[in-house]
N, C-alpha and C positions, 0 to 999 in steps of 0.2 A: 449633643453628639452629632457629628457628620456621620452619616451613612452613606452618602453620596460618593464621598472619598474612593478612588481610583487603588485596587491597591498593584502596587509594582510584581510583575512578571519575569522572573528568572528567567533569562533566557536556558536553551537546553543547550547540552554542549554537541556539537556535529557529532554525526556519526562516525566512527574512523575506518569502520571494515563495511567490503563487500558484502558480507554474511549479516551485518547489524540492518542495511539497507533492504535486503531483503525479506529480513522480519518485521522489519516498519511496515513495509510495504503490505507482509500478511495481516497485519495488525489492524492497520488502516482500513482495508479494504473487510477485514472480516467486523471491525467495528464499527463502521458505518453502517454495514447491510442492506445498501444500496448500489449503485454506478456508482463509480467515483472517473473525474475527469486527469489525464495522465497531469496538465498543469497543473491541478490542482495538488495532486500529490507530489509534484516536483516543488510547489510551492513549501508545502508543510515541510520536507524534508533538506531543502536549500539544493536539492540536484536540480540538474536540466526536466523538462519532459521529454529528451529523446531517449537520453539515459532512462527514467524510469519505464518508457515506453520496450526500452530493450531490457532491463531487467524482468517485465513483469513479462513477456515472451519467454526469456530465459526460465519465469517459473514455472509457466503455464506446461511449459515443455518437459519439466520435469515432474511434477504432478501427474503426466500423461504417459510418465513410465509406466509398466505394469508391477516391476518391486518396489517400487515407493510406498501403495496402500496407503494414501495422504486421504481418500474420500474427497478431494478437492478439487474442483476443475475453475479455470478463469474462462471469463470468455468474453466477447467485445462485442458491448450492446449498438455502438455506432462506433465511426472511426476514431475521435476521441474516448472514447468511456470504455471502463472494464469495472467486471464486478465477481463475485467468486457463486461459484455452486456448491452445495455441500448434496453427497450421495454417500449414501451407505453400501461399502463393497463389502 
């Protein structure tokens, strides 16, 4: 028996909505639970990094409402990196 054998990777199919990218985005970043770098996650998800760089603003900013109660905040560890907080409200 080959165990060595490669096995093939279904590609996933793009994202189609605004909304589907920004739940990767929470996804991502809350499942790593680390920095993640914006290329990098522009990578994983086939957008630009300027795009994810202006989505994850766009979340940060909404997380920062006071009626959301998400317990989440983003925040940029260096100019490239973001990574998420979790606090109990």
């Amino acid at each position: 028996m080959e165990q060595n054998k490669k096995q093939a990777v279904t590609p996933l199919e793009p994202l189609a909505t605004a909304q589907e990218i920004y739940q990767a985005i929470e996804a991502i970043l809350f499942a790593a639970g680390y920095p993640m770098r914006y290329d990098k996650i522009a990578e994983v998800l086939g957008i630009s990094a300027k795009d994810v760089k202006t989505m994850v603003k766009e979340l940060a900013e909404h997380y920062q409402k006071e009626d959301t109660h998400h317990g989440i905040q983003l925040y940029r560890t260096h100019s490239a990196m973001i990574s998420h907080k979790w606090e109990l409200k």
